[in-house]
N, C-alpha and C positions, 0 to 999 in steps of 0.2 A: 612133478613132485607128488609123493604119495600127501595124498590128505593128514593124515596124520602129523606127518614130517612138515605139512602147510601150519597144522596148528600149533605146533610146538613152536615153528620158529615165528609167529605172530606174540607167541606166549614168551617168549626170551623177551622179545623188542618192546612189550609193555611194560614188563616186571621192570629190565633196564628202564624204561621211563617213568615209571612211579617209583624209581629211587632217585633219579635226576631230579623228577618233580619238586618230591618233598626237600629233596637239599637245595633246588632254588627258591622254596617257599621260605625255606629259616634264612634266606639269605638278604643282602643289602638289598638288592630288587623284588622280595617276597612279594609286595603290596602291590606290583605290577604285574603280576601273574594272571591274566585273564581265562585262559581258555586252554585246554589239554585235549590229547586224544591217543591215552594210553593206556585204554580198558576201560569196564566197565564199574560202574556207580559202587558195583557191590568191593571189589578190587582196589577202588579208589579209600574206598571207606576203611579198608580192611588194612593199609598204609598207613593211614591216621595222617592224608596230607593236611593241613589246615590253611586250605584258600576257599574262595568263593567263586573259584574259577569255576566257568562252566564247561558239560565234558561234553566230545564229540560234536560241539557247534560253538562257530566263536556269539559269544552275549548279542541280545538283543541291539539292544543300545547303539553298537560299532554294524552290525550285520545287514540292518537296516540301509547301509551308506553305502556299502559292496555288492556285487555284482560279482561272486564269485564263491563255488561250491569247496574251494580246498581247505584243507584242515591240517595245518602242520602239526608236530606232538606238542608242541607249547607256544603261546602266543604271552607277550609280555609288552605292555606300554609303561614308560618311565621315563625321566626328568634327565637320564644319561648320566652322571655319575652322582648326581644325589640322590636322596632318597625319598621319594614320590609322597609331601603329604597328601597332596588330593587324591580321591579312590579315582582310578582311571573313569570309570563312566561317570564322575561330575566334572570331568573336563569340559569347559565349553569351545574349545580349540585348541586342535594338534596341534597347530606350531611351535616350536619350541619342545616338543616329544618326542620321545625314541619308541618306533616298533623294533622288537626281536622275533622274527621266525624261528622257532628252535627245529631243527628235523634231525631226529636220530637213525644211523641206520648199523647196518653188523655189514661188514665188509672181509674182504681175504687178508689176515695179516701182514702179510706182505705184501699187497699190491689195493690200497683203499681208493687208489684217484679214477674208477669208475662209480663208486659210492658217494667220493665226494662232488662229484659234477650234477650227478640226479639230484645230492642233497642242495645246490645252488640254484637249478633251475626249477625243482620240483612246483615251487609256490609263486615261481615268475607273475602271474595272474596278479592276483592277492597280492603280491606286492605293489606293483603298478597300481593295484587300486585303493590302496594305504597310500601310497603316495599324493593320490590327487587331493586326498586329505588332507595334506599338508603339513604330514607328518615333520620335522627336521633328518631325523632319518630313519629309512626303514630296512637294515638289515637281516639278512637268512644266516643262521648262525649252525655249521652242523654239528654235531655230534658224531663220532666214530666209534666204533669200537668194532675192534679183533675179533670175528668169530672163535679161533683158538685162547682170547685173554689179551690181548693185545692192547696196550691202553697207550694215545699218540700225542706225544706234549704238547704238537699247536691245536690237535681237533678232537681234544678228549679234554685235557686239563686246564687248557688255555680257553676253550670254549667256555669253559665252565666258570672259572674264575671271571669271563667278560660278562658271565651273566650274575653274578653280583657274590659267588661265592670266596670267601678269603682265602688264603694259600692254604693254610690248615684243614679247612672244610672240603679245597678240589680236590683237594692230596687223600684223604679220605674217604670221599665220593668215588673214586678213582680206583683204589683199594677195593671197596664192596664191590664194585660193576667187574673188578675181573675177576675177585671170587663169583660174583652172579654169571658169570659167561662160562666160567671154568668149569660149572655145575651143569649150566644147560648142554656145554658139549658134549660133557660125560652123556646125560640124557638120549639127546639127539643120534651119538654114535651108536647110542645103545640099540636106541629103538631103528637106527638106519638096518645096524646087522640083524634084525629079528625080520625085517622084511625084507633082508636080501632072499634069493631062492637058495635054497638048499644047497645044492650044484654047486654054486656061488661062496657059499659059506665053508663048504667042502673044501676050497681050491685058497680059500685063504686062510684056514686053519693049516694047508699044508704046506703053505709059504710061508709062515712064520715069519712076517712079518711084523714091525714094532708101529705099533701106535702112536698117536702126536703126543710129541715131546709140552712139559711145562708151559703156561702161558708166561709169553715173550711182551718186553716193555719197547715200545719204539719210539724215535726222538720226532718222528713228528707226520 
């Protein structure tokens, strides 16, 4: 991959994740949002998310107890479907607490189930070691989305909803992220053909060929 074409598609998957962010921060499990790793400080700030999570390492506090370097895009402890009075770090014991691994990734529209298998084992580690903490349960929860706009009712809307957002708010969420993908493709294709070689750019101006069609919604 051209460097360029690496940063761009780094810069889709965060922008996608400080919009997930902040819509599980307004959400029923806001309060359990611990830790993100979807850009940086300034990017964060510049979202207006309002948690105290902390970014690019999961908190003191839990980090201390693991034994493992991985960083999923969002880490969430909570009560499982109530809503968590105690701040996560004055818990005095997991049990009885739900971890979420959240991992986002951008996959082929039609064909996500090698995205979703990296996103299940990605944090394997980290999981097992949430565990031994004794957690009640610690869950990987991925996120998908369509590089063309693709948004997938169990691992796009359904994800989102388990993480504490209401039908209105996933339904929503869901809507911005394929306008956000629809934009970065535009982007991405743009900047792929300016680094095609010339030759190259020659032989598909004379093909005339069509472009990818509208982002597509898939049922799961």
């Amino acid at each position: 991959k051209h460097p360029s074409l690496s940063r761009m598609y780094t810069a889709r998957h965060n922008a996608a994740g400080r919009l997930i962010a902040k819509a599980i921060s307004k959400g029923r499990l806001g309060n359990g949002l611990i830790s993100l790793d979807v850009g940086s400080d300034t990017h964060l700030a510049e979202t207006g998310i309002d948690t105290s999570a902390t970014n690019r390492h999961l908190p003191d506090w839990l980090a201390r107890h693991l034994h493992s370097t991985s960083r999923p895009d969002a880490v969430l402890i909570h009560a499982g479907d109530d809503y968590c009075t105690t701040a996560p770090k004055d818990i005095a014991h997991f049990d009885g607490y739900y971890a979420d691994l959240v991992e986002i990734k951008y996959c082929q529209d039609t064909n996500h189930s090698p995205c979703l298998s990296r996103a299940r084992t990605q944090h394997t580690a980290l999981a097992a070691a949430l565990q031994s903490l004794q957690f009640k349960y610690v869950t990987v929860t991925p996120i998908l989305l369509g590089m063309g706009g693709t948004i997938y009712n169990t691992y796009t809307w359904q994800s989102l909803t388990g993480l504490g957002l209401s039908h209105e708010a996933a339904t929503k969420t869901c809507t911005k992220l394929n306008r956000l993908t629809a934009q970065w493709a535009y982007k991405i294709i743009s900047t792929r053909r300016q680094l095609e070689p010339q030759s190259q750019q020659g032989t598909t101006r004379r093909g005339g060929g069509r472009g990818p069609g509208p982002p597509a919604h898939a049922p799961g």
